[in-house]
Each structure stands twice: as C-alpha cells, then as structure tokens.
CHARMM internal coordinates of N, CA and C (Angstrom, degrees):
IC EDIT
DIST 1 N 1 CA 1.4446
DIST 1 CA 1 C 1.5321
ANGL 1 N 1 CA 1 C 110.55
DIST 1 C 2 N 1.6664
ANGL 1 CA 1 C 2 N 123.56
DIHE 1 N 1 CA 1 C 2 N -35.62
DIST 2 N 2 CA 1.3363
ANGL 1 C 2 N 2 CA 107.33
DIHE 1 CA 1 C 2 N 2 CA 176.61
DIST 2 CA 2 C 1.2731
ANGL 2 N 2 CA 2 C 111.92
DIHE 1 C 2 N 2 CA 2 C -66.17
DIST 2 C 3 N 1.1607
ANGL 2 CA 2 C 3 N 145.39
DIHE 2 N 2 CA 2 C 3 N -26.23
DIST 3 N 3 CA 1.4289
ANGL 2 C 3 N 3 CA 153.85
DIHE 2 CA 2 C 3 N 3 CA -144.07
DIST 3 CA 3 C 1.6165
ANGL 3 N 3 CA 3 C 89.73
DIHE 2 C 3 N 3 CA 3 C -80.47
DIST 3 C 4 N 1.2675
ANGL 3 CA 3 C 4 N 107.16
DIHE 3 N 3 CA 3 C 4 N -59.08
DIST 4 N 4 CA 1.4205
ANGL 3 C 4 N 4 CA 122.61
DIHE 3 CA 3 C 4 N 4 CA -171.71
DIST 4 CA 4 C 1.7810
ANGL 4 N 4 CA 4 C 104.44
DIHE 3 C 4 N 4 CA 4 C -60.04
DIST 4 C 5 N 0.9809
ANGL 4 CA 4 C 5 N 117.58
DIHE 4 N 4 CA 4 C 5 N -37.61
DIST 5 N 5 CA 1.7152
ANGL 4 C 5 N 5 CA 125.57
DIHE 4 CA 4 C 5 N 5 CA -177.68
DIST 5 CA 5 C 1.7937
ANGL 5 N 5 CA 5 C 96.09
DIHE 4 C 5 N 5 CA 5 C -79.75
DIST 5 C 6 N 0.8675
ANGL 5 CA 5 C 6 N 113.86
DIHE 5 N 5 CA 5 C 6 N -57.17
DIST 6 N 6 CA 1.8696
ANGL 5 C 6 N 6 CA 111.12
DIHE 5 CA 5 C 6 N 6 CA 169.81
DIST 6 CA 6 C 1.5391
ANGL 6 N 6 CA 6 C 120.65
DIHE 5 C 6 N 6 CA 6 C -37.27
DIST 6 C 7 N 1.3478
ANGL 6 CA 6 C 7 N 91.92
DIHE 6 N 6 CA 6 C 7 N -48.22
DIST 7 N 7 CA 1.8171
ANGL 6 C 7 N 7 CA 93.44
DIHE 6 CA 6 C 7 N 7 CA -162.84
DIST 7 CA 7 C 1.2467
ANGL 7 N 7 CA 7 C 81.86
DIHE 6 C 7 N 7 CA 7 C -95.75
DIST 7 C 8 N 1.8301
ANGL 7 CA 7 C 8 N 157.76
DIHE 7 N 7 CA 7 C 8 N 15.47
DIST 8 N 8 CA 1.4874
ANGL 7 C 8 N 8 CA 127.55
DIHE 7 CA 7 C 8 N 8 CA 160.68
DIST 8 CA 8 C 1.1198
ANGL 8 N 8 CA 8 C 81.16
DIHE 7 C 8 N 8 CA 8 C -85.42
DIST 8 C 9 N 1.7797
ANGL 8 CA 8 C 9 N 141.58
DIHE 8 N 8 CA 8 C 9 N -68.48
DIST 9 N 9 CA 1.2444
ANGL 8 C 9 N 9 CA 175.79
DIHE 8 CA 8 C 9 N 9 CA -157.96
DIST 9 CA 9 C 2.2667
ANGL 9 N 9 CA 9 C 91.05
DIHE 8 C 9 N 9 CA 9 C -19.36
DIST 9 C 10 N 1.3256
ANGL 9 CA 9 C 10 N 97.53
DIHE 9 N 9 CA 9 C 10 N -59.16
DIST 10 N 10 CA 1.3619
ANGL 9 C 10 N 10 CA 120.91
DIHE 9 CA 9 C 10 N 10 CA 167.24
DIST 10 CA 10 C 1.5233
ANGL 10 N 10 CA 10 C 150.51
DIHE 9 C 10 N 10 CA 10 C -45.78
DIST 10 C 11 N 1.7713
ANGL 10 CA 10 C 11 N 90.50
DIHE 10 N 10 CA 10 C 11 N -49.78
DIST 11 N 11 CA 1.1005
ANGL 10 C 11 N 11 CA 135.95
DIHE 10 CA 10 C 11 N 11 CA 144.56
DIST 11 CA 11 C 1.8066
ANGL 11 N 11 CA 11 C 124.30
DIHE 10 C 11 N 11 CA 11 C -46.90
DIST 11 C 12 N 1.2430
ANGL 11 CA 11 C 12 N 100.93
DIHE 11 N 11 CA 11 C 12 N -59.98
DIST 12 N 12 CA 1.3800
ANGL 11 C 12 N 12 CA 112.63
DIHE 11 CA 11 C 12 N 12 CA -167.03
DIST 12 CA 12 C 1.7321
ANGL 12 N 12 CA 12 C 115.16
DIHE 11 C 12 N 12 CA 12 C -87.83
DIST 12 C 13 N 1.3915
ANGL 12 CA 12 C 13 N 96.48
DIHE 12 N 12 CA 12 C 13 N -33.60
DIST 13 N 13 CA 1.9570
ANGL 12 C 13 N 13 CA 102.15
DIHE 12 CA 12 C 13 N 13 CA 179.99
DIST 13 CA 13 C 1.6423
ANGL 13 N 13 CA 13 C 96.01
DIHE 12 C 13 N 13 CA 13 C -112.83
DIST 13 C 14 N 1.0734
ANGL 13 CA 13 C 14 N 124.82
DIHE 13 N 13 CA 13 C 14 N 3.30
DIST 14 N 14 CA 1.5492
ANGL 13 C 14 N 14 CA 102.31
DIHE 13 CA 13 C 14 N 14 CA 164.72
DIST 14 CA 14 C 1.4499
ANGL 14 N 14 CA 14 C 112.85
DIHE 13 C 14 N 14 CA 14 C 58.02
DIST 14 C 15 N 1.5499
ANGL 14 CA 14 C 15 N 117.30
DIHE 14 N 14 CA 14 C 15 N -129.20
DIST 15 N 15 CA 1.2259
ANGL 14 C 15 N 15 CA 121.24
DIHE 14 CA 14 C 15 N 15 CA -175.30
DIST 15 CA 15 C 1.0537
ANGL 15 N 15 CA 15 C 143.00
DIHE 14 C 15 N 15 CA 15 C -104.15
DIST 15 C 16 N 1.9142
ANGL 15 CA 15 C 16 N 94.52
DIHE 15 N 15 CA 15 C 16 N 20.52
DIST 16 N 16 CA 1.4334
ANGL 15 C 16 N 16 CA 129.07
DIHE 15 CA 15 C 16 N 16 CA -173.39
DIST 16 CA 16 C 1.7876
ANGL 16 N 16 CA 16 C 87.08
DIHE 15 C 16 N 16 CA 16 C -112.82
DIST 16 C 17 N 1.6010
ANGL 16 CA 16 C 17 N 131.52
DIHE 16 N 16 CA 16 C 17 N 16.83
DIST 17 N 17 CA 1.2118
ANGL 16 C 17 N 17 CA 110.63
DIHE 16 CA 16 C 17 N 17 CA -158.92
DIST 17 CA 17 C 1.7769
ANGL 17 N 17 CA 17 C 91.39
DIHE 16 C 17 N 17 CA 17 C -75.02
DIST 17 C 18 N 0.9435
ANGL 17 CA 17 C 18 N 151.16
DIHE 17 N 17 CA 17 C 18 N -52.27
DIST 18 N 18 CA 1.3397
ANGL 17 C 18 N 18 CA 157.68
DIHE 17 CA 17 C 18 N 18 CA 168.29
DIST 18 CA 18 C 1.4379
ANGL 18 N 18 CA 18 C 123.71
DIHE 17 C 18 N 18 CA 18 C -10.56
DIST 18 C 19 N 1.5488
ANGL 18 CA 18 C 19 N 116.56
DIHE 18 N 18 CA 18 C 19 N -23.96
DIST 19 N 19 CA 1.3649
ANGL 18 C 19 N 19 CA 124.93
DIHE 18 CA 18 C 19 N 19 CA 147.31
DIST 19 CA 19 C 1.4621
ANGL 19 N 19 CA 19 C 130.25
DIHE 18 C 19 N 19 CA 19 C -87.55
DIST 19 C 20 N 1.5989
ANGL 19 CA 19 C 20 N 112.07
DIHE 19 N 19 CA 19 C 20 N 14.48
DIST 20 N 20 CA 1.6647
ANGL 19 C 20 N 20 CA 107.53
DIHE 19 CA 19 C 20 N 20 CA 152.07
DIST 20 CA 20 C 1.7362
ANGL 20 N 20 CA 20 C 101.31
DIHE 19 C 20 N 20 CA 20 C -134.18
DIST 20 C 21 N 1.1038
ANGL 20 CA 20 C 21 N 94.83
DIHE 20 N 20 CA 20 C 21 N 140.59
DIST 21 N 21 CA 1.1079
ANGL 20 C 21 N 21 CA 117.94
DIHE 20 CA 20 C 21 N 21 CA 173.49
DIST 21 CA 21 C 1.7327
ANGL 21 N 21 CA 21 C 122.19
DIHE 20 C 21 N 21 CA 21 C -93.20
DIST 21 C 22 N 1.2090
ANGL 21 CA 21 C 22 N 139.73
DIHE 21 N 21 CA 21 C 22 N 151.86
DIST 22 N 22 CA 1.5881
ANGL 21 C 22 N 22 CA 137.56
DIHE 21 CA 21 C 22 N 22 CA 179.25
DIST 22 CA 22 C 1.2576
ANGL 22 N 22 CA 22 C 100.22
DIHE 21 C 22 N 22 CA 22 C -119.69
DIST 22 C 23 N 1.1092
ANGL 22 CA 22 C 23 N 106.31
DIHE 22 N 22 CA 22 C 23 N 110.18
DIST 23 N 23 CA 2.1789
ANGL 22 C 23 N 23 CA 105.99
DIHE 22 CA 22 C 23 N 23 CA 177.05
DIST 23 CA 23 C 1.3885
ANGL 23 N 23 CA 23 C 103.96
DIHE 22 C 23 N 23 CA 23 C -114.64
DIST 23 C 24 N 1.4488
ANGL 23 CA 23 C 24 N 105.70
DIHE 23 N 23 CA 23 C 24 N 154.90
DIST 24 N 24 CA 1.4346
ANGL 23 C 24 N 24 CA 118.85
DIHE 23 CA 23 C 24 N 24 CA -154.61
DIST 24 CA 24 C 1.7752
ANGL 24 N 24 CA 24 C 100.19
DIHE 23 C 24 N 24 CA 24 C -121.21
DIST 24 C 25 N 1.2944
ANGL 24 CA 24 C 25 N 125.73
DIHE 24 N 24 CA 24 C 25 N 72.30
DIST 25 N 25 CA 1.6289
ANGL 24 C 25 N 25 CA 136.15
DIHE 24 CA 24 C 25 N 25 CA -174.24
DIST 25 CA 25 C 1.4417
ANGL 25 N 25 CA 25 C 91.56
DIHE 24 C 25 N 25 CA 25 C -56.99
DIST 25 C 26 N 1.3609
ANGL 25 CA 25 C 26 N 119.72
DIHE 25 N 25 CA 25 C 26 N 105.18
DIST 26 N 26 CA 1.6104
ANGL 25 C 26 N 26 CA 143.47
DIHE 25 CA 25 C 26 N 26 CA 159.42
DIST 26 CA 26 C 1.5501
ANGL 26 N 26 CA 26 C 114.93
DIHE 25 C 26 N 26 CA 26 C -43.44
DIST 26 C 27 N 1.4469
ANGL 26 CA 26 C 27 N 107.41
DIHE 26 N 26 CA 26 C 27 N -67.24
DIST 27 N 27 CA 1.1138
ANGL 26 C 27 N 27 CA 113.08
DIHE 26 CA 26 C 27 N 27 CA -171.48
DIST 27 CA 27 C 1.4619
ANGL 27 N 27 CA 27 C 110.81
DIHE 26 C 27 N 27 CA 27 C -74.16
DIST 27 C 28 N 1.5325
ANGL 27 CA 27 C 28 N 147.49
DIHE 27 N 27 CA 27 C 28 N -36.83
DIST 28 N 28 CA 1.5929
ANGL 27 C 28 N 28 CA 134.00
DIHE 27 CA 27 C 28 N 28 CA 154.06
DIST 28 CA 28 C 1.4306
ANGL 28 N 28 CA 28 C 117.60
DIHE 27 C 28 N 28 CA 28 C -98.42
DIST 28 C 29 N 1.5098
ANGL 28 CA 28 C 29 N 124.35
DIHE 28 N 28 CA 28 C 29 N 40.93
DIST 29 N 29 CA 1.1741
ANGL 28 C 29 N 29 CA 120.82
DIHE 28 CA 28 C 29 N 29 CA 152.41
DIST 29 CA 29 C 1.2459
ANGL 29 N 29 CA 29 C 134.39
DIHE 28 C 29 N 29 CA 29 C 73.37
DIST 29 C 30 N 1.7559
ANGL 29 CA 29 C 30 N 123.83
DIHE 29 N 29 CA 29 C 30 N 0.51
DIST 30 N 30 CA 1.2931
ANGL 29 C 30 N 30 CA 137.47
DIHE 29 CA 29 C 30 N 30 CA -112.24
DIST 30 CA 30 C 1.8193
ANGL 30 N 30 CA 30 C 95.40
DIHE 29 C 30 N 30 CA 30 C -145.58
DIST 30 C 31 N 0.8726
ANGL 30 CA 30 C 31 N 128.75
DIHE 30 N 30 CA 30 C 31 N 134.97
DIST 31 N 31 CA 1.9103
ANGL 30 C 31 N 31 CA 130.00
DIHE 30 CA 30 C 31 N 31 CA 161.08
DIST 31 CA 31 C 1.0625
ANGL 31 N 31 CA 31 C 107.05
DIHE 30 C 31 N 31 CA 31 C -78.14
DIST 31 C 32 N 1.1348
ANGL 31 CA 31 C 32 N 107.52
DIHE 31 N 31 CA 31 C 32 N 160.99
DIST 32 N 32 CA 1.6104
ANGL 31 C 32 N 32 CA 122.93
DIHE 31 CA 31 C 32 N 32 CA 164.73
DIST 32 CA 32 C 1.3418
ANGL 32 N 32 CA 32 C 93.14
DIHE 31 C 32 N 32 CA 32 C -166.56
DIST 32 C 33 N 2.2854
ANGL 32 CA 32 C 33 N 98.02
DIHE 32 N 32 CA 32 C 33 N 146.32
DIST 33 N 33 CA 1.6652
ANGL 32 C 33 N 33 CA 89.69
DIHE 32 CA 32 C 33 N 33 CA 168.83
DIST 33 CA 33 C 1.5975
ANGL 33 N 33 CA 33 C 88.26
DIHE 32 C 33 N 33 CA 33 C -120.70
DIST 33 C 34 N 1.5731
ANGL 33 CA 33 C 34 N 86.47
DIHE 33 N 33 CA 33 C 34 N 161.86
DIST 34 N 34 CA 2.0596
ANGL 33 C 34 N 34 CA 98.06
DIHE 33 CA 33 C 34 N 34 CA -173.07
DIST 34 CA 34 C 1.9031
ANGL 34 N 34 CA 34 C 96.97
DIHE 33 C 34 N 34 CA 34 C -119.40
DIST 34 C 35 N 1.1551
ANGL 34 CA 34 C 35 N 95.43
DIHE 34 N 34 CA 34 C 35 N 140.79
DIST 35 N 35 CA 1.4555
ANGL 34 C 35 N 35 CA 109.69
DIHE 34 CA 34 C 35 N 35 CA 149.42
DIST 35 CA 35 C 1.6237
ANGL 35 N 35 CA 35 C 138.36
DIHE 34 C 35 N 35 CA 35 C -116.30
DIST 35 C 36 N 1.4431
ANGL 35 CA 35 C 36 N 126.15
DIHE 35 N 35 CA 35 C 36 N 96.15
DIST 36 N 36 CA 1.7190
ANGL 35 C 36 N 36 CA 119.25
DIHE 35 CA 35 C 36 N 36 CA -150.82
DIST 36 CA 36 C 1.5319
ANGL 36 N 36 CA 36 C 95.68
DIHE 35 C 36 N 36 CA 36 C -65.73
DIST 36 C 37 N 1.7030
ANGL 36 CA 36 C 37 N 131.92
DIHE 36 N 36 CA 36 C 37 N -10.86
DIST 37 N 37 CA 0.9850
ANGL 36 C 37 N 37 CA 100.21
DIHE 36 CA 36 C 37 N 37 CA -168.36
DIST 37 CA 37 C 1.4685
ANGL 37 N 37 CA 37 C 104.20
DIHE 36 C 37 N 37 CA 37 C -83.80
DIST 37 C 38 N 1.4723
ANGL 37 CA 37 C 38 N 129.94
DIHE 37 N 37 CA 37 C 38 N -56.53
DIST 38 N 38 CA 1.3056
ANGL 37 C 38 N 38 CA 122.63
DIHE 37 CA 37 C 38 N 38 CA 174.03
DIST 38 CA 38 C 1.6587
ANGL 38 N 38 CA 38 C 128.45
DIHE 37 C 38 N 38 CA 38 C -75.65
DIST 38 C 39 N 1.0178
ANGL 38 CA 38 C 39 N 104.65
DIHE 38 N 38 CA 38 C 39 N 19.85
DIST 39 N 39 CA 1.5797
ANGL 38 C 39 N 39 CA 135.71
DIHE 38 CA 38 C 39 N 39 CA -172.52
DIST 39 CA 39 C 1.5366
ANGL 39 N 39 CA 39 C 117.10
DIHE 38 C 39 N 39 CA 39 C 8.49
DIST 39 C 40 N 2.0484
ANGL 39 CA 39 C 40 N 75.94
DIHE 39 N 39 CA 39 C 40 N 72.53
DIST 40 N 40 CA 2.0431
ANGL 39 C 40 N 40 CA 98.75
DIHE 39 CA 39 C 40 N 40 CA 179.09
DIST 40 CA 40 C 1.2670
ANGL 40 N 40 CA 40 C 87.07
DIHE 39 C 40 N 40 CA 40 C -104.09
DIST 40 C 41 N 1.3405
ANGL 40 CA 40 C 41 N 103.38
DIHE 40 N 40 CA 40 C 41 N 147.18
DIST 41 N 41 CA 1.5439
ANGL 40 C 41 N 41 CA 127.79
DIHE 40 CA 40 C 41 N 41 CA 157.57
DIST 41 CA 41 C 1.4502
ANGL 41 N 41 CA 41 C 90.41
DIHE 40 C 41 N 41 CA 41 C -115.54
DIST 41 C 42 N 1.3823
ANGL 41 CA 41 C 42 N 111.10
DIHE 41 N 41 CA 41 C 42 N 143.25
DIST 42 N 42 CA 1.6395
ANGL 41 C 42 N 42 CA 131.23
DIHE 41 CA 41 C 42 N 42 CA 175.60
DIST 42 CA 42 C 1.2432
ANGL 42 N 42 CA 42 C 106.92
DIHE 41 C 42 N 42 CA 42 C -127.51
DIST 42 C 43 N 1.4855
ANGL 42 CA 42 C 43 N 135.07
DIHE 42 N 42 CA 42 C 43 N 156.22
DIST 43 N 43 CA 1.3438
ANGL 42 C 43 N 43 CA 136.05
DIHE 42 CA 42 C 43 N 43 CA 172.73
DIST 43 CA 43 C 2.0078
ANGL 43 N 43 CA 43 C 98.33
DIHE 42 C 43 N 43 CA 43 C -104.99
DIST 43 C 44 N 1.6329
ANGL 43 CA 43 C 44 N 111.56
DIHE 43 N 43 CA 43 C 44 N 135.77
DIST 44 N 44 CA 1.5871
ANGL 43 C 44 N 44 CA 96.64
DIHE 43 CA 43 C 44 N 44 CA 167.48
DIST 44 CA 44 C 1.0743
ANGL 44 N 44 CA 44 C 78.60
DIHE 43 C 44 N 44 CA 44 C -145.87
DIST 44 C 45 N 1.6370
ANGL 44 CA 44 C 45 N 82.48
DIHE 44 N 44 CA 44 C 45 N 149.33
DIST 45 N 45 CA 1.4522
ANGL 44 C 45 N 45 CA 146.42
DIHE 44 CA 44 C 45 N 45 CA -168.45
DIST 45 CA 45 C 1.8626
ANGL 45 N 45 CA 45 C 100.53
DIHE 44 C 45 N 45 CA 45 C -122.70
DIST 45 C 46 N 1.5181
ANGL 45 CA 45 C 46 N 105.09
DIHE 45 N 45 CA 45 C 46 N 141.45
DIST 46 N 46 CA 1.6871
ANGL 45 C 46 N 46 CA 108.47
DIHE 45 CA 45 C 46 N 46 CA 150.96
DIST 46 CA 46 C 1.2784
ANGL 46 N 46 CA 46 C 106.77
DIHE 45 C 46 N 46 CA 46 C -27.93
DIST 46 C 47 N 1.3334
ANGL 46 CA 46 C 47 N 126.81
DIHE 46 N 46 CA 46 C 47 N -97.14
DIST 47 N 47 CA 1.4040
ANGL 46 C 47 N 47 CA 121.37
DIHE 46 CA 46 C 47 N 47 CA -171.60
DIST 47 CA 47 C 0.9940
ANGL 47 N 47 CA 47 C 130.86
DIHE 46 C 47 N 47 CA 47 C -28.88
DIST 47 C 48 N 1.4352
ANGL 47 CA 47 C 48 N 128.17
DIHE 47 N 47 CA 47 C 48 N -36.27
DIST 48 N 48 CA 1.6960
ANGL 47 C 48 N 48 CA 124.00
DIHE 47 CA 47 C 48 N 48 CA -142.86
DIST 48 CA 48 C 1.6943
ANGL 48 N 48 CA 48 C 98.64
DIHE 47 C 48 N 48 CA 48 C -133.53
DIST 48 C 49 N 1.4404
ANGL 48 CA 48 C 49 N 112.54
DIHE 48 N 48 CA 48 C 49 N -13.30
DIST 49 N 49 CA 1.6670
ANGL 48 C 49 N 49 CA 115.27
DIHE 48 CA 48 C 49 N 49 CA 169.88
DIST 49 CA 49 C 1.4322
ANGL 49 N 49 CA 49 C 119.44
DIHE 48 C 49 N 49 CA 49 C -13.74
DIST 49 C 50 N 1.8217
ANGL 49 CA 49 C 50 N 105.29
DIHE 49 N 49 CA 49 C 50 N -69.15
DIST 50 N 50 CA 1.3275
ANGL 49 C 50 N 50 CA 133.05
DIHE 49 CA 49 C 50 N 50 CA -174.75
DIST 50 CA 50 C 1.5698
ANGL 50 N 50 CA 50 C 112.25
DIHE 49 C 50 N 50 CA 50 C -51.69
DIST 50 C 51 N 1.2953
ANGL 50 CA 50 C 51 N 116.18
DIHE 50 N 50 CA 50 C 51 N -57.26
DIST 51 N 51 CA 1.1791
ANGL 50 C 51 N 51 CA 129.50
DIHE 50 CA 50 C 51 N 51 CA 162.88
DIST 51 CA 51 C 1.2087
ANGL 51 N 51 CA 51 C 142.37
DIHE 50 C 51 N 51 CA 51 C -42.54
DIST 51 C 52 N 1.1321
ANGL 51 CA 51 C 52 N 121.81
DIHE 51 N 51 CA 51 C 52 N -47.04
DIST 52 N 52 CA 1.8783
ANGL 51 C 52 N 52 CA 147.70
DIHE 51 CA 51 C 52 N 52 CA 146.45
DIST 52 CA 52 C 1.3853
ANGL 52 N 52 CA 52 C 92.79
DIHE 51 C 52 N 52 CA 52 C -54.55
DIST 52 C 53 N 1.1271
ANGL 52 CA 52 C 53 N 147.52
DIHE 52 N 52 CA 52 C 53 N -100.64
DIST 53 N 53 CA 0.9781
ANGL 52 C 53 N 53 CA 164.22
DIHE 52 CA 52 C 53 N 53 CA -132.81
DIST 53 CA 53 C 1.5752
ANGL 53 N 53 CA 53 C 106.96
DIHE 52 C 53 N 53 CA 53 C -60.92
DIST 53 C 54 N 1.3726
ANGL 53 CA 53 C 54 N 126.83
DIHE 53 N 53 CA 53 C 54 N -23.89
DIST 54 N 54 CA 0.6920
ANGL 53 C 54 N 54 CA 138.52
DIHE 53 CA 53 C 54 N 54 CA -178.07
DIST 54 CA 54 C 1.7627
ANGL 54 N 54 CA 54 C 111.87
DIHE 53 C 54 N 54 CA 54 C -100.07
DIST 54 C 55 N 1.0420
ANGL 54 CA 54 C 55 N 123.72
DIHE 54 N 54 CA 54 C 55 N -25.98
DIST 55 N 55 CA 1.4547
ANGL 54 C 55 N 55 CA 143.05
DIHE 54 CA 54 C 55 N 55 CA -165.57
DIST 55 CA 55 C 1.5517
ANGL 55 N 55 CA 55 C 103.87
DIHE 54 C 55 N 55 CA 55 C -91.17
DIST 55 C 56 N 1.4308
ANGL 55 CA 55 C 56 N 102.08
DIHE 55 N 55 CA 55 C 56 N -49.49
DIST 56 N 56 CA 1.5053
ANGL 55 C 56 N 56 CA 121.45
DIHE 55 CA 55 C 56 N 56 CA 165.17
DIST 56 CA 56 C 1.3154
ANGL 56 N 56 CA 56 C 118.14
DIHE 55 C 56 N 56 CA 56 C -48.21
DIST 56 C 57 N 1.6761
ANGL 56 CA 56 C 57 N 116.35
DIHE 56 N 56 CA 56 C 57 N -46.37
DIST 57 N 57 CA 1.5008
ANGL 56 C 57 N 57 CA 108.99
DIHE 56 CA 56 C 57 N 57 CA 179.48
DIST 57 CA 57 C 1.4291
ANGL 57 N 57 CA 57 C 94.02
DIHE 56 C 57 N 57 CA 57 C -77.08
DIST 57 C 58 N 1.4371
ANGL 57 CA 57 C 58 N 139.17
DIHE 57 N 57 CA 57 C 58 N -61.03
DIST 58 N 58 CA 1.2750
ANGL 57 C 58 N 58 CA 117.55
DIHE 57 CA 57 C 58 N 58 CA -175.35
DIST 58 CA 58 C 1.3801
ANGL 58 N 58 CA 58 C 130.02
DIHE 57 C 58 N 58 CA 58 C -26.31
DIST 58 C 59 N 1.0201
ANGL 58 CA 58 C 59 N 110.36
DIHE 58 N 58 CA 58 C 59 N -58.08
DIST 59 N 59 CA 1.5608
ANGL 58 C 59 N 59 CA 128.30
DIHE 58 CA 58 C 59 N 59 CA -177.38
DIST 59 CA 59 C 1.4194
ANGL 59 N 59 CA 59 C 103.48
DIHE 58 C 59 N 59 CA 59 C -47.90
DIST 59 C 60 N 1.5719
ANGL 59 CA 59 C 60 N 115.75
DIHE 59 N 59 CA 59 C 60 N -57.25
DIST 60 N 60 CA 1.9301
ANGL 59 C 60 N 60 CA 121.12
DIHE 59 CA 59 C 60 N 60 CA 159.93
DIST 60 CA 60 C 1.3422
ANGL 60 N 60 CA 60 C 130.55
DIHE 59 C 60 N 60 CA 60 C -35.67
DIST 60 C 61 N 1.4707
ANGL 60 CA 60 C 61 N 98.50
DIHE 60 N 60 CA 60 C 61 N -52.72
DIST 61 N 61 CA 1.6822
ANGL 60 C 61 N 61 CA 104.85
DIHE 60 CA 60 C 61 N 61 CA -179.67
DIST 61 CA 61 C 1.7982
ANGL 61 N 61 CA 61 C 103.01
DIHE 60 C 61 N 61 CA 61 C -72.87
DIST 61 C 62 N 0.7234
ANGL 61 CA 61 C 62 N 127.36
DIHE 61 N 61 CA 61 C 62 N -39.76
DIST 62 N 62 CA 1.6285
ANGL 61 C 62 N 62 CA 127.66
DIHE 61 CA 61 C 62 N 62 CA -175.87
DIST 62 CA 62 C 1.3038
ANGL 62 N 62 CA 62 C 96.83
DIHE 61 C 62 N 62 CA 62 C -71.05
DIST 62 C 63 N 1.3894
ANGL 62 CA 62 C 63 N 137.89
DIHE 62 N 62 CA 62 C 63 N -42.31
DIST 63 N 63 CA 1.3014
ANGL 62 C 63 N 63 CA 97.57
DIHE 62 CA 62 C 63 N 63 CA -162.44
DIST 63 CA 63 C 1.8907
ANGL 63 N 63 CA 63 C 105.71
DIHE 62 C 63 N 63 CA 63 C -109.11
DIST 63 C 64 N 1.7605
ANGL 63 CA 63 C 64 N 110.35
DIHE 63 N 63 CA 63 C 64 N 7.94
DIST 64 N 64 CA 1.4961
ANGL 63 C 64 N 64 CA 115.36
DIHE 63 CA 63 C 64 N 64 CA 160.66
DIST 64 CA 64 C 1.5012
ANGL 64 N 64 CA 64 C 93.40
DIHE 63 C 64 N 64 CA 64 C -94.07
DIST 64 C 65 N 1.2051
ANGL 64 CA 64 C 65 N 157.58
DIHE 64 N 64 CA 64 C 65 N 20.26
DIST 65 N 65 CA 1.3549
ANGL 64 C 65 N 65 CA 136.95
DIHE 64 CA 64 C 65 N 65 CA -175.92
DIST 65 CA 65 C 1.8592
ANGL 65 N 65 CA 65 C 114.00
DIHE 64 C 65 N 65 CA 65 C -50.76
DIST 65 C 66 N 1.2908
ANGL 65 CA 65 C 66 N 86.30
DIHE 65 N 65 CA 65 C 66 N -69.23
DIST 66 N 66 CA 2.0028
ANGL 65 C 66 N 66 CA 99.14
DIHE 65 CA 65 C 66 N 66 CA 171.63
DIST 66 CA 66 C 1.3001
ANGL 66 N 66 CA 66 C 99.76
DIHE 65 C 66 N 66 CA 66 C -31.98
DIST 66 C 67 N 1.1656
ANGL 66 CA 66 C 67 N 135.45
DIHE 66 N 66 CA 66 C 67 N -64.87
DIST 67 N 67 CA 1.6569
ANGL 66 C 67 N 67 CA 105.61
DIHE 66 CA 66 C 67 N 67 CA -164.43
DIST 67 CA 67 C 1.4349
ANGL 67 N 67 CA 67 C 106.33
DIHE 66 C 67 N 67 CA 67 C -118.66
DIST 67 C 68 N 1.4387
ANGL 67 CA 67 C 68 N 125.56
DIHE 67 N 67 CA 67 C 68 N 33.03
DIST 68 N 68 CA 1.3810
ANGL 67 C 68 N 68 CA 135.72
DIHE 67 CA 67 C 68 N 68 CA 138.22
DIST 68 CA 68 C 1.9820
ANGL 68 N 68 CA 68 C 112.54
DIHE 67 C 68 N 68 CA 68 C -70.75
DIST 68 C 69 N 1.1935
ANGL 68 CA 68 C 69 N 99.27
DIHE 68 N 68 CA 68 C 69 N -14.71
DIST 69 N 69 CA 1.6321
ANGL 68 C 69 N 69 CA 117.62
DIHE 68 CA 68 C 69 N 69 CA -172.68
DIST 69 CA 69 C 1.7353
ANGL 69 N 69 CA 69 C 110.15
DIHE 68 C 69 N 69 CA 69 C 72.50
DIST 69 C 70 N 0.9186
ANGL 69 CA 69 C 70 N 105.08
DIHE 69 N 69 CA 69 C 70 N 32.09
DIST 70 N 70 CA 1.4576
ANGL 69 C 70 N 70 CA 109.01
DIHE 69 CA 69 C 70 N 70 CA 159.80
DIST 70 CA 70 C 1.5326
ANGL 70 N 70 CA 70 C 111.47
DIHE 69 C 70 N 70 CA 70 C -92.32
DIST 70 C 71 N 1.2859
ANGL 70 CA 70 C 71 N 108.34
DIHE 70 N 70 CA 70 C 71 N 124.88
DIST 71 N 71 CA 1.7060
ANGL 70 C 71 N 71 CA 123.54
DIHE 70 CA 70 C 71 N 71 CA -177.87
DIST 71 CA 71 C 1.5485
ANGL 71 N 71 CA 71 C 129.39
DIHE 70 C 71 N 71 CA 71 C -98.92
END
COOR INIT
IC SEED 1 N 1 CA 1 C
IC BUILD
C-alpha cells in the first residue's frame, strides 16, 4: 500500500513532491500524508489516497502561488 501512496504522491505534486511527506503511525497502523508548509496532516486510506492527495496539493499551490509565479 505505501508503494501505491508514493507513486500517486509523485504523480500528483510532481516536482514539488518533496513538500509532502507519507508517514507510517506504528502504533495505530494508519497513513497519513503531511505538508510542513500548510501544516495538513491527512489520514489515507485505499479509497481516499487520490483525493487527499490531491486536495493537499491544492491547498500547497494556493497558498505558495506568489513565488510559484502565479499572479
């Protein structure tokens, strides 16, 4: 399952992938991906990977826009 969360993870932020991270919570078993810049923690699941992951970069690009050079 991480493999599968990596390569959307990859997929989806490109060459910004380096601002989310996939952490692996030991003690309840559970994913989550983090971003320090807008400092979301997300929980993924099979289902909802794509979705987070995708919401997550939004949330990134909007609030790096200014010096992504978006005006």
């Amino acid at each position: 399952m991480l493999k599968k969360f990596i390569d959307a993870k990859a997929r989806i932020w490109g060459s910004e992938s380096y601002a989310c991270t996939i952490v692996y919570e030991v003690a309840s078993g559970k994913y989550f991906a983090e971003c320090d810049s807008t400092m979301a923690h997300r929980r993924l699941t099979e289902k909802n990977h794509l979705e987070v992951l995708n919401d997550m970069f939004y949330d990134y690009c909007v609030e790096n826009a200014a010096w992504m050079g978006v005006s």
